[in-house]
N, CA, C and O of each residue as an XYZ file, in Angstrom:
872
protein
N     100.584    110.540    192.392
C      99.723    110.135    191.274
C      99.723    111.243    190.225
O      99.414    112.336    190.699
N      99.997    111.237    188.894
C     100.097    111.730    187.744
C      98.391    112.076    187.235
O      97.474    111.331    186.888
N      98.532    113.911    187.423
C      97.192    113.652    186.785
C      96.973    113.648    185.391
O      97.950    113.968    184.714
N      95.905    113.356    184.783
C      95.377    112.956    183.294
C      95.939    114.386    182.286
O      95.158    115.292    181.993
N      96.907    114.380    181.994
C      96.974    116.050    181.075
C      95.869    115.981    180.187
O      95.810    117.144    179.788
N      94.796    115.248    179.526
C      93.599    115.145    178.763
C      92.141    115.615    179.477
O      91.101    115.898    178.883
N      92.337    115.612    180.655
C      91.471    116.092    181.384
C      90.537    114.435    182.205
O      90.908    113.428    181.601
N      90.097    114.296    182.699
C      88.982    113.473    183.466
C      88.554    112.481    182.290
O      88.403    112.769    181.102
N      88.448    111.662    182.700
C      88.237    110.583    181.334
C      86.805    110.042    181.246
O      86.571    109.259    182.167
N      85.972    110.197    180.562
C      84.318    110.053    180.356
C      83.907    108.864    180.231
O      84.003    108.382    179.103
N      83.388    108.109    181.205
C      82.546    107.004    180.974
C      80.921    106.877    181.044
O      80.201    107.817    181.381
N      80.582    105.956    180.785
C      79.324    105.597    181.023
C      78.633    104.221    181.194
O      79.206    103.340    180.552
N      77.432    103.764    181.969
C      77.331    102.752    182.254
C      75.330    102.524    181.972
O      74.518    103.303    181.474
N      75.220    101.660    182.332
C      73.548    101.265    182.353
C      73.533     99.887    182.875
O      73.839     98.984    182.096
N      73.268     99.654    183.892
C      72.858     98.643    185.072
C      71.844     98.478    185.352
O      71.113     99.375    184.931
N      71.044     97.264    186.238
C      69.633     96.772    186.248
C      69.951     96.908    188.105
O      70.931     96.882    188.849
N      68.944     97.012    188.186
C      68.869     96.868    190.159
C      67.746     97.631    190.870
O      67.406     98.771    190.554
N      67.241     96.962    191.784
C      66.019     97.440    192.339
C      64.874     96.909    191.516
O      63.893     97.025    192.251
N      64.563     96.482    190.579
C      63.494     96.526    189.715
C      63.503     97.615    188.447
O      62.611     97.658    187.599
N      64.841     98.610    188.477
C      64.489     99.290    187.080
C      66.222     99.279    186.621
O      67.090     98.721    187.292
N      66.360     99.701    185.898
C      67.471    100.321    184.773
C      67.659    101.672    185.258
O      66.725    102.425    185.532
N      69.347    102.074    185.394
C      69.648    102.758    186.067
C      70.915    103.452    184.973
O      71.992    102.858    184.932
N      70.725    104.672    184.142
C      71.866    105.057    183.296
C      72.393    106.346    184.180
O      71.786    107.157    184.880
N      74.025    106.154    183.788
C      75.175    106.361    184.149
C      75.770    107.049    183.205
O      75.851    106.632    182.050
N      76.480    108.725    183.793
C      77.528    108.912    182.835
C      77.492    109.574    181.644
O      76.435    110.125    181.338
N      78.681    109.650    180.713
C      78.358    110.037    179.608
C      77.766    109.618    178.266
O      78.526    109.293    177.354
N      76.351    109.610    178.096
C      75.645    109.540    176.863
C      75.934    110.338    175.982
O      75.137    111.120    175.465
N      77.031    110.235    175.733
C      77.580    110.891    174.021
C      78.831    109.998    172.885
O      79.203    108.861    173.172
N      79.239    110.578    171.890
C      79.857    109.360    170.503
C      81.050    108.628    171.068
O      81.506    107.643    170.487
N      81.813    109.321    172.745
C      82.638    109.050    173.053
C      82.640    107.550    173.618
O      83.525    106.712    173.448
N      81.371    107.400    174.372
C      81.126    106.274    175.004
C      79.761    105.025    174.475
O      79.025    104.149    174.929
N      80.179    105.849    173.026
C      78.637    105.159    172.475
C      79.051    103.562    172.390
O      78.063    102.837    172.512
N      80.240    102.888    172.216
C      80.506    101.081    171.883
C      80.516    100.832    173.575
O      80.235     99.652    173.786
N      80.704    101.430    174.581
C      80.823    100.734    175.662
C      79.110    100.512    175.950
O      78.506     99.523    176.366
N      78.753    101.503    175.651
C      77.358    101.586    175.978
C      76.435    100.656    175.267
O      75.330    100.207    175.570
N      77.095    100.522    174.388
C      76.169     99.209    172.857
C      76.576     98.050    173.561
O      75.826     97.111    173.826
N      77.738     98.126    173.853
C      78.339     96.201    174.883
C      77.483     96.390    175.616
O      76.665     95.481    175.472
N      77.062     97.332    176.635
C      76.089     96.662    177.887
C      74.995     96.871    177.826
O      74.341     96.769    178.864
N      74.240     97.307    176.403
C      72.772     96.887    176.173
C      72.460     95.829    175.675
O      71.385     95.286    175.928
N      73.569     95.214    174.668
C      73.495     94.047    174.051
C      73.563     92.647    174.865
O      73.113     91.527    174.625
N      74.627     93.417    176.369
C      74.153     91.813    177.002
C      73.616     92.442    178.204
O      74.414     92.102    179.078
N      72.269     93.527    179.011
C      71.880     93.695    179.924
C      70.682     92.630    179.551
O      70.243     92.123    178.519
N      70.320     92.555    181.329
C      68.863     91.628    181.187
C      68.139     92.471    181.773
O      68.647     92.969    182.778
N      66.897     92.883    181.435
C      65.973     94.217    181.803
C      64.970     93.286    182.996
O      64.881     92.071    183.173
N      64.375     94.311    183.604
C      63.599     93.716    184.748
C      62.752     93.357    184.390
O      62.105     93.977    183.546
N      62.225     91.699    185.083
C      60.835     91.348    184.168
C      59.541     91.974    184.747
O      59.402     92.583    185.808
N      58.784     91.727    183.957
C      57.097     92.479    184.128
C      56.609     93.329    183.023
O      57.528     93.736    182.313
N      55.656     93.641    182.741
C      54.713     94.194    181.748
C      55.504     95.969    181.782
O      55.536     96.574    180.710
N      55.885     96.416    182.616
C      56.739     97.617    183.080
C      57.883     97.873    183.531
O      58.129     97.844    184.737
N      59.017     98.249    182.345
C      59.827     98.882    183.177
C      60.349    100.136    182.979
O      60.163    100.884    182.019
N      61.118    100.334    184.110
C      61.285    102.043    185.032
C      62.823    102.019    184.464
O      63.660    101.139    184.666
N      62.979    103.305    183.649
C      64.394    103.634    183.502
C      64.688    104.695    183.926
O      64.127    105.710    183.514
N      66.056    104.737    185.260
C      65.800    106.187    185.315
C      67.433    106.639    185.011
O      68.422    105.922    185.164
N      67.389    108.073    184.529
C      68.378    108.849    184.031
C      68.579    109.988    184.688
O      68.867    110.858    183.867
N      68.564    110.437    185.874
C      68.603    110.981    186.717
C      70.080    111.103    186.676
O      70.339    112.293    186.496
N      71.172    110.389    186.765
C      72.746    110.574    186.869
C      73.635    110.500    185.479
O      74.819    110.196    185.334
N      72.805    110.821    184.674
C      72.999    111.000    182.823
C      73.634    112.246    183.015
O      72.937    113.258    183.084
N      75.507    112.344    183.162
C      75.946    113.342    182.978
C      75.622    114.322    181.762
O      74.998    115.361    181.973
N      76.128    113.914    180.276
C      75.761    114.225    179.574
C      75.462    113.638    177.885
O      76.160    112.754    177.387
N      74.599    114.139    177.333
C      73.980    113.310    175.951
C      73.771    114.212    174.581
O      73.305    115.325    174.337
N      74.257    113.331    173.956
C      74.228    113.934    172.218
C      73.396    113.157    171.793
O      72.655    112.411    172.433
N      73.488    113.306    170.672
C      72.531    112.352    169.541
C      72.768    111.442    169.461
O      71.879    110.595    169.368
N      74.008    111.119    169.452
C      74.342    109.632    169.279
C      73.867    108.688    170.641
O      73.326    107.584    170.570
N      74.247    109.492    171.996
C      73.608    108.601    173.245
C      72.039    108.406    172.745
O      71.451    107.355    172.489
N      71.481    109.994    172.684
C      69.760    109.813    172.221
C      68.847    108.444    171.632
O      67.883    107.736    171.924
N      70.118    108.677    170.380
C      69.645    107.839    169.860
C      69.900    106.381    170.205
O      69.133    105.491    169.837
N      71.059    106.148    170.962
C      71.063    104.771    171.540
C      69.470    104.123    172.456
O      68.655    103.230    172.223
N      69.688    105.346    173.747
C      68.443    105.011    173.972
C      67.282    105.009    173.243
O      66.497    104.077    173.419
N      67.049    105.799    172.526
C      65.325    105.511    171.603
C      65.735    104.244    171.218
O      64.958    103.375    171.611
N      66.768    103.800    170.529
C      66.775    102.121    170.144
C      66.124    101.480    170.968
O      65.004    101.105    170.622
N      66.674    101.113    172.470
C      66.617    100.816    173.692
C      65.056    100.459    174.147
O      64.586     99.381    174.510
N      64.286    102.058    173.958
C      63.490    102.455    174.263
C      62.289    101.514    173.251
O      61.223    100.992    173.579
N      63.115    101.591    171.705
C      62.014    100.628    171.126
C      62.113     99.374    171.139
O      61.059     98.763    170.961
N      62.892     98.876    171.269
C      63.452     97.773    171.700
C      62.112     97.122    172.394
O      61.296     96.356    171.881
N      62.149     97.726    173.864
C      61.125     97.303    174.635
C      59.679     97.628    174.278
O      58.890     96.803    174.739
N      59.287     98.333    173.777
C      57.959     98.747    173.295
C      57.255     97.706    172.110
O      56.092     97.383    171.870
N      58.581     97.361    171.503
C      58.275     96.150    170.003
C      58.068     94.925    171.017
O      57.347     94.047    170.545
N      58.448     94.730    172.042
C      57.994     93.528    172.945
C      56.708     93.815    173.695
O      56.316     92.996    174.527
N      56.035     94.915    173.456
C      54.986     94.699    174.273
C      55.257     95.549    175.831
O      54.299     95.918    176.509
N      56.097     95.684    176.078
C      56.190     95.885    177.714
C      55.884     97.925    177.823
O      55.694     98.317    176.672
N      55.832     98.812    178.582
C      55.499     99.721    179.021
C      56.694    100.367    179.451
O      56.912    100.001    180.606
N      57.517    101.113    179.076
C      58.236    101.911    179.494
C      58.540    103.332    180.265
O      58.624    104.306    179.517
N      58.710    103.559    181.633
C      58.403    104.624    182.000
C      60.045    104.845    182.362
O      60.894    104.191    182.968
N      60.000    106.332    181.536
C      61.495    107.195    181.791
C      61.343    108.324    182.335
O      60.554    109.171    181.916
N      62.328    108.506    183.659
C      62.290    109.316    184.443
C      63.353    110.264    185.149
O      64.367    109.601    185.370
N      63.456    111.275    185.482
C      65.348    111.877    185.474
C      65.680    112.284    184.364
O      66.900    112.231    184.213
N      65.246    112.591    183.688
C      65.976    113.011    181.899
C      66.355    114.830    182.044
O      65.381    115.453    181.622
N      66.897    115.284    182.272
C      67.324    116.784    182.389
C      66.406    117.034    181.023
O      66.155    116.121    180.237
N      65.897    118.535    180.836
C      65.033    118.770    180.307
C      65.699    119.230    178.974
O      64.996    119.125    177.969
N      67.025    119.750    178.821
C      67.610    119.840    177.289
C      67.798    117.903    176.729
O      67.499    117.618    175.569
N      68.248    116.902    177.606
C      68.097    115.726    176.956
C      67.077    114.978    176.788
O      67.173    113.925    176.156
N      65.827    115.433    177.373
C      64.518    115.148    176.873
C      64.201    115.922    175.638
O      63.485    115.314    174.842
N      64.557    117.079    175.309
C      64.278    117.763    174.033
C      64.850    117.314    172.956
O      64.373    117.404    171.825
N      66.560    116.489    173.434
C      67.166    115.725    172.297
C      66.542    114.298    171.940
O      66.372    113.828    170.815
N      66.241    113.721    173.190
C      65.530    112.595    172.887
C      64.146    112.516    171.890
O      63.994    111.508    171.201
N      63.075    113.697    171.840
C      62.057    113.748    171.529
C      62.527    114.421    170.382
O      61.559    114.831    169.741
N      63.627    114.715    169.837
C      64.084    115.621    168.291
C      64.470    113.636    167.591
O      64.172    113.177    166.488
N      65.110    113.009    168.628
C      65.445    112.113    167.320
C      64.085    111.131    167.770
O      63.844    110.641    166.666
N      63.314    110.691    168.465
C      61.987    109.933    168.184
C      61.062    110.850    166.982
O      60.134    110.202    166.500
N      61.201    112.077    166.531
C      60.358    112.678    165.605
C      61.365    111.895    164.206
O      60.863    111.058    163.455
N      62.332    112.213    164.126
C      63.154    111.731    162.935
C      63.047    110.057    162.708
O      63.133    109.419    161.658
N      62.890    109.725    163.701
C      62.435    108.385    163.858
C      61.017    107.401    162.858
O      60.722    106.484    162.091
N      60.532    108.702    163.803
C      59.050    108.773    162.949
C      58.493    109.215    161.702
O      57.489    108.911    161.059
N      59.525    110.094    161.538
C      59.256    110.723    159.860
C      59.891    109.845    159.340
O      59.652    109.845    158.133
N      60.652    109.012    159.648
C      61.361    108.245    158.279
C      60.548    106.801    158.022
O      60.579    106.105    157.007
N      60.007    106.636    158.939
C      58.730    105.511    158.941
C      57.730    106.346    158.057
O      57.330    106.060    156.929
N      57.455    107.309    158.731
C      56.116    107.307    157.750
C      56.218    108.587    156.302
O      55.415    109.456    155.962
N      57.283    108.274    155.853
C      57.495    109.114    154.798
C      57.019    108.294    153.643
O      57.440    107.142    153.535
N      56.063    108.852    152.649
C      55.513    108.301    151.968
C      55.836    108.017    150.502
O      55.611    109.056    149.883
N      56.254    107.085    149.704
C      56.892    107.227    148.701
C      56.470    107.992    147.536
O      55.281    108.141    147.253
N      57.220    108.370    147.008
C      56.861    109.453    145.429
C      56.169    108.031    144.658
O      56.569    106.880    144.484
N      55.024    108.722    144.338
C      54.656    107.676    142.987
C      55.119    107.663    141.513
O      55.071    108.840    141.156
N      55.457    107.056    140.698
C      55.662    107.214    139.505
C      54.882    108.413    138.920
O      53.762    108.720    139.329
N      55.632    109.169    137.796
C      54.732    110.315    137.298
C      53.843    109.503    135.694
O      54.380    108.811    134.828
N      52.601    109.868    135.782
C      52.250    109.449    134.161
C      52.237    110.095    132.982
O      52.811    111.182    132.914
N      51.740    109.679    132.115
C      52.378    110.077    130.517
C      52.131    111.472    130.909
O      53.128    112.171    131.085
N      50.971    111.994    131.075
C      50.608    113.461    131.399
C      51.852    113.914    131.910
O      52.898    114.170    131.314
N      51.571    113.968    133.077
C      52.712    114.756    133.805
C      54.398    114.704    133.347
O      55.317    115.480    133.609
N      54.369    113.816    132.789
C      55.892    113.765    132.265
C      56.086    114.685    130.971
O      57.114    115.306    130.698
N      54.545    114.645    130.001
C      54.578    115.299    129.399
C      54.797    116.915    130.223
O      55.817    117.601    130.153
N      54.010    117.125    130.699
C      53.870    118.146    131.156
C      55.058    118.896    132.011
O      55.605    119.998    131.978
N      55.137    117.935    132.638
C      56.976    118.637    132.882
C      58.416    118.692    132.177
O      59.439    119.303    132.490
N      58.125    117.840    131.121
C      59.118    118.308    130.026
C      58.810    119.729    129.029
O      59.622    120.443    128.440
N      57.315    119.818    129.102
C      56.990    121.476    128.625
C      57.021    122.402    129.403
O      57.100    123.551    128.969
N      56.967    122.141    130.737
C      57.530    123.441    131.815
C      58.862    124.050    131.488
O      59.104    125.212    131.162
N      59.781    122.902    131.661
C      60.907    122.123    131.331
C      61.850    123.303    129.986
O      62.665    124.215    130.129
N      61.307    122.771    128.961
C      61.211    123.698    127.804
C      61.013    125.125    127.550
O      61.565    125.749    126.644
N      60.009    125.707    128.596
C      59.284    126.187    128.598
C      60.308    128.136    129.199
O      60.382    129.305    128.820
N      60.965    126.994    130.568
C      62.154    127.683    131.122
C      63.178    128.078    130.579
O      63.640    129.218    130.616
N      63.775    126.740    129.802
C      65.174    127.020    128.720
C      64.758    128.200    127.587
O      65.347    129.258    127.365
N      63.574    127.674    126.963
C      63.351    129.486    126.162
C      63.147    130.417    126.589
O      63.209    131.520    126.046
N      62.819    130.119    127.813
C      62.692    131.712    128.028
C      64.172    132.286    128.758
O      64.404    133.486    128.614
N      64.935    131.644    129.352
C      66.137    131.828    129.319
C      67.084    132.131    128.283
O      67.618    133.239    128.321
N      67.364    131.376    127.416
C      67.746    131.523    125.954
C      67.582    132.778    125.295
O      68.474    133.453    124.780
N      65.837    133.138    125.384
C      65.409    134.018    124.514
C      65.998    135.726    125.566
O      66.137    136.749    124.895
N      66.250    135.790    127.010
C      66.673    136.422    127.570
C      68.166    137.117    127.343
O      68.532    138.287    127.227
N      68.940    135.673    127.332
C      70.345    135.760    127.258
C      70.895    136.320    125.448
O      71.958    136.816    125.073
N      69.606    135.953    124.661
C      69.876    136.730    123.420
C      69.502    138.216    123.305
O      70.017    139.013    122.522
N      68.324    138.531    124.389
C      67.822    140.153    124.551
C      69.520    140.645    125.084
O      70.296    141.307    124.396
N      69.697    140.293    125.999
C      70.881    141.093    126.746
C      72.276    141.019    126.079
O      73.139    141.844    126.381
N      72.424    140.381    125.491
C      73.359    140.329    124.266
C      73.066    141.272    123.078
O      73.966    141.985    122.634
N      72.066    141.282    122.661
C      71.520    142.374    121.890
C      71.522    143.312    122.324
O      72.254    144.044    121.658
N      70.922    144.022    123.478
C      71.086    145.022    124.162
C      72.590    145.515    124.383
O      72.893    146.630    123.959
N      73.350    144.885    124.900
C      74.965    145.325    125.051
C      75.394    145.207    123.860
O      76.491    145.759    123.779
N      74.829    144.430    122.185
C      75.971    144.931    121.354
C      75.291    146.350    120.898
O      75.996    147.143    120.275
N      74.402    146.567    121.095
C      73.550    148.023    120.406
C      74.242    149.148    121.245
O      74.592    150.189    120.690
N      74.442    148.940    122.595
C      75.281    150.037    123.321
C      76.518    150.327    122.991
O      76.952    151.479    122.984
N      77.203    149.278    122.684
C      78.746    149.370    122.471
C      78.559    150.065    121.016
O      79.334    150.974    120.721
N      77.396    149.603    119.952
C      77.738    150.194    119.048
C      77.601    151.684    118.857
O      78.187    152.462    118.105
N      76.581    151.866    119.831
C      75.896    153.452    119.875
C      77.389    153.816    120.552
O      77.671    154.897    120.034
N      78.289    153.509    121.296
C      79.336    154.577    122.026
C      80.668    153.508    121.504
O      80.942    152.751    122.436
N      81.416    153.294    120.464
C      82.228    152.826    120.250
C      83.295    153.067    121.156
O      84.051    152.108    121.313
N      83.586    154.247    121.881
C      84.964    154.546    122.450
C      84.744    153.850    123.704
O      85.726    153.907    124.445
N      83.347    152.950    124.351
C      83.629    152.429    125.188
C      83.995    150.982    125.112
O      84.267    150.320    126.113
N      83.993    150.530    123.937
C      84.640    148.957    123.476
C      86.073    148.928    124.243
O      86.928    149.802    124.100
N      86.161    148.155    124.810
C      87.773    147.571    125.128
C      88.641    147.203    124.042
O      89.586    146.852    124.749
N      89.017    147.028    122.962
C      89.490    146.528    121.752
C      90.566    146.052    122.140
O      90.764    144.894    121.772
N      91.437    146.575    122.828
C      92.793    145.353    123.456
C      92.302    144.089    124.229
O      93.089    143.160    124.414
N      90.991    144.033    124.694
C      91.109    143.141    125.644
C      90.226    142.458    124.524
O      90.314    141.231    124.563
N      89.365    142.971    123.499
C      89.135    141.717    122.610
C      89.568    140.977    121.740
O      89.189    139.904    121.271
N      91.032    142.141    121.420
C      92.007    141.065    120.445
C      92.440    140.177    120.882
O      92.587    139.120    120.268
N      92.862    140.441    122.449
C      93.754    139.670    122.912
C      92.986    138.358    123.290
O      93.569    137.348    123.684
N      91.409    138.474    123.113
C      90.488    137.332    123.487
C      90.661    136.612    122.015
O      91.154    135.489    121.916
N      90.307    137.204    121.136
C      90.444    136.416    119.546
C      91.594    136.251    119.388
O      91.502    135.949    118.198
N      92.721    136.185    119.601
C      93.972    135.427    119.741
C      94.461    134.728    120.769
O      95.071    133.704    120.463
N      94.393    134.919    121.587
C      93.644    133.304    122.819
C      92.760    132.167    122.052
O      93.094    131.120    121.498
N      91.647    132.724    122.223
C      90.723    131.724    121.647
C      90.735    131.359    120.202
O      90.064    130.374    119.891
N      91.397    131.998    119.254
C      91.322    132.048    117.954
C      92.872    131.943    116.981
O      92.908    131.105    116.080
N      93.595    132.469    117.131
C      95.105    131.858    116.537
C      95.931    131.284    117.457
O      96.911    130.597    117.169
N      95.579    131.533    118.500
C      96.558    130.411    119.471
C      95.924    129.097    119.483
O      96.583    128.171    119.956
N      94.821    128.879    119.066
C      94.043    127.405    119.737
C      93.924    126.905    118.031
O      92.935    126.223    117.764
N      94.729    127.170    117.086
C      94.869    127.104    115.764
C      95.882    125.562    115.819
O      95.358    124.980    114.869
N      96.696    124.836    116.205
C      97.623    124.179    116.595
C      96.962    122.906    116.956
O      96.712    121.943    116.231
N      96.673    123.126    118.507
C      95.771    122.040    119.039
C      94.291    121.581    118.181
O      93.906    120.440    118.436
N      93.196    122.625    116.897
C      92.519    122.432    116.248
C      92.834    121.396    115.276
O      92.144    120.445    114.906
N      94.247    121.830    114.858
C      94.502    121.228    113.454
C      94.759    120.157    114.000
O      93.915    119.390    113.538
N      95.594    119.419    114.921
C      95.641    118.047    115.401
C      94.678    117.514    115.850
O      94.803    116.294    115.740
N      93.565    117.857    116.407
C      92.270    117.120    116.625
C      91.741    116.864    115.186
O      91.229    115.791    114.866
N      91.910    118.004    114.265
C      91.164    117.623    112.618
C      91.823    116.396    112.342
O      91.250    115.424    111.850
N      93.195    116.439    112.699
C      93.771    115.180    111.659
C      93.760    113.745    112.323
O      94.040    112.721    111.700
N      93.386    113.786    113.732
C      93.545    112.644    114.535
C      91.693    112.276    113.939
O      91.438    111.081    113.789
N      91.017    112.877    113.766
C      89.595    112.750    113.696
C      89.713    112.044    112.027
O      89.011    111.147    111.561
N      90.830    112.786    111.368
C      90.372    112.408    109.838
C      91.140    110.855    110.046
O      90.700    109.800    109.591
N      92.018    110.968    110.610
C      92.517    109.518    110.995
C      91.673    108.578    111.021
O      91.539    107.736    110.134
N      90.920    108.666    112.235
C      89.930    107.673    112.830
C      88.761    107.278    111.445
O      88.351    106.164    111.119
N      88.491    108.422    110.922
C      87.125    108.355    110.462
C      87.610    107.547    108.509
O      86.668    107.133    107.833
N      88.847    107.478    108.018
C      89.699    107.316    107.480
C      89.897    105.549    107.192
O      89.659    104.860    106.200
N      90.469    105.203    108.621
C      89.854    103.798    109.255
C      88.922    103.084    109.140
O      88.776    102.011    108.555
N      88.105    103.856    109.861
C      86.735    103.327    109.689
C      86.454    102.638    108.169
O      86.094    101.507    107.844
N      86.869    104.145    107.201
C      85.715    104.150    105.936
C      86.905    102.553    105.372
O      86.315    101.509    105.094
N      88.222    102.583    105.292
C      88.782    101.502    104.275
C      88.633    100.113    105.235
O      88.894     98.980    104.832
N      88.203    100.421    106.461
C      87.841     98.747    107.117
C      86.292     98.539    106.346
O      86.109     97.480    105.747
N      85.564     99.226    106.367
C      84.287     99.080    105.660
C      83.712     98.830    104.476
O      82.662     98.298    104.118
N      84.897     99.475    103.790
C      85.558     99.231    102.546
C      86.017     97.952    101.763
O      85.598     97.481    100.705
N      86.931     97.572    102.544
C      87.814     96.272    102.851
C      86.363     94.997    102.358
O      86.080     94.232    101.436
N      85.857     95.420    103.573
C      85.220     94.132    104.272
C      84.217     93.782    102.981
O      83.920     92.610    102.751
N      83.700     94.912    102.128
C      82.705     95.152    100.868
C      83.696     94.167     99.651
O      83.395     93.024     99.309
N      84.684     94.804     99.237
C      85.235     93.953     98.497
C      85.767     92.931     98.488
O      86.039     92.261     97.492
N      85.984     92.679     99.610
C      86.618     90.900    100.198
C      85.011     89.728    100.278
O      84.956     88.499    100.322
N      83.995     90.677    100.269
C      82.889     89.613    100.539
C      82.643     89.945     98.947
O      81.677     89.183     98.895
N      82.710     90.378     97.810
C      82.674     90.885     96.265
C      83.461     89.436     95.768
O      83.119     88.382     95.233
N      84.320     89.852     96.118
C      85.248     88.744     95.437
C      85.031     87.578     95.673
O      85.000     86.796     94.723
N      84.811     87.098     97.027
C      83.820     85.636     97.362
C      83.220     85.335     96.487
O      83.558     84.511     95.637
N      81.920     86.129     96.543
C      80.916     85.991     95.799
C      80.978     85.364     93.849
O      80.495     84.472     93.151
N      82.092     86.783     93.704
C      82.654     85.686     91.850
C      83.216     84.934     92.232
O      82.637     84.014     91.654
N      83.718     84.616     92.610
C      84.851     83.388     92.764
C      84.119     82.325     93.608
O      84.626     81.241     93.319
N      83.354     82.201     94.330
C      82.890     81.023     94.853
C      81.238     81.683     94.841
O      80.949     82.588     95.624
N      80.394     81.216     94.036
C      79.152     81.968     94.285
C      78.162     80.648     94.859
O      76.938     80.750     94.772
N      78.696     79.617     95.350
C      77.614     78.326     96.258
C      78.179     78.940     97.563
O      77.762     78.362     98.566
N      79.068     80.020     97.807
C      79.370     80.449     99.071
C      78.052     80.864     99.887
O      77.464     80.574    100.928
N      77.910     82.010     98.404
C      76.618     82.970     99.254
C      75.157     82.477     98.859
O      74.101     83.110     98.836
N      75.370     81.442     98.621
C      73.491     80.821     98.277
C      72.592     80.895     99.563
O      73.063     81.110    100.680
N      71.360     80.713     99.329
C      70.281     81.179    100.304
C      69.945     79.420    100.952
O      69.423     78.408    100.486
N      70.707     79.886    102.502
C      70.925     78.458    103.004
C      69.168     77.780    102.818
O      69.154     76.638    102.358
N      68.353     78.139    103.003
C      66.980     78.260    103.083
C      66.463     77.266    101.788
O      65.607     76.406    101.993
N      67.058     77.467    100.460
C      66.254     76.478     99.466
C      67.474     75.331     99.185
O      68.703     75.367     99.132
N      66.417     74.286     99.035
C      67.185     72.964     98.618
C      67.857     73.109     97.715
O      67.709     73.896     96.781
N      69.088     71.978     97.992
C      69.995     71.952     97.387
C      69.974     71.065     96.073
O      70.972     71.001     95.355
């Protein structure tokens, strides 16, 4: 027999017998659809109580966790009493981390709309921040050109020509073609607007029952 070069292959199960529910195996993302098939068609023990025990729950992530809390509410939204028992004490700590998340997302309470006030009021906070940022970023700009001017020999001057000819006669090219694609457009515009003025002009002499005021009798 050829053993598994992947190692031991992880299953898991959940069966009814004796009077309780009996989980099996691995409760983690690996075995989470086998585990959804046999909750979706198990039949749980009848009575006002039932006993699940997890006692042979190799091992569980969040994703098993959370299968069972489904599980778990499942039966509780019917009314019945659930007692779980066998839970190793790190997968009781996972179980009781996602019933809290459970619960906070139920009872998280919605933001209310803000009113005129407060909207006012947080657009002047709002404001309030940008100037004083602004008014910062102009101190420290001021401040560094007053230094450079007080010690000229520490100016870089190669590295600022070479910035004003980057940014400034090299980008001279791509400027002038945005000017003329812009005077283009705007060019357009004005003789369609144009157009449209003297073509409704000329109507007007030339047929003036065109533009009469549909409104008074004829």
């Amino acid at each position: 027999m050829t053993a598994n070069p992947f190692g031991p292959s992880k299953s898991a199960d959940i069966a009814t017998g004796g009077g309780a529910a009996h989980c099996t195996g691995y409760w983690t993302v690996d075995c989470i659809g086998t585990l959804e098939h046999r909750l979706s068609g198990l039949v749980w023990p009848e009575g006002a109580r039932v006993a699940i025990d997890a006692s042979r729950v190799t091992a569980m992530d969040t994703a098993g966790a959370w299968l069972l809390r489904r599980a778990l509410h499942a039966l509780e939204s019917e009314g019945r009493e659930v007692a779980l028992s066998g839970l190793r004490p790190e997968h009781e700590a996972l179980l009781g981390m996602v019933r809290d998340l459970d619960l906070a997302g139920k009872l998280a309470v919605p933001v209310p709309a803000l009113g005129v006030l407060a909207r006012i009021g947080r657009w002047a906070w709002t404001s309030r921040d940008q100037a004083l940022g602004m008014l910062a970023f102009v101190g420290e700009v001021g401040v560094a050109a007053l230094r450079s001017a007080a010690h000229p020999s520490r100016i870089r001057w190669r590295t600022v020509l070479r910035n004003v000819e980057t940014a400034g006669f090299d980008a001279l090219p791509l400027a002038g073609l945005l000017s003329f694609l812009m005077g283009i457009v705007i060019a357009y515009q004005l003789a369609a607007q144009l157009g449209e003025g003297q073509l409704q002009r000329a109507v007007e002499q030339r047929h003036p029952q065109v533009v009469d005021d549909p409104l008074t009798d004829p």
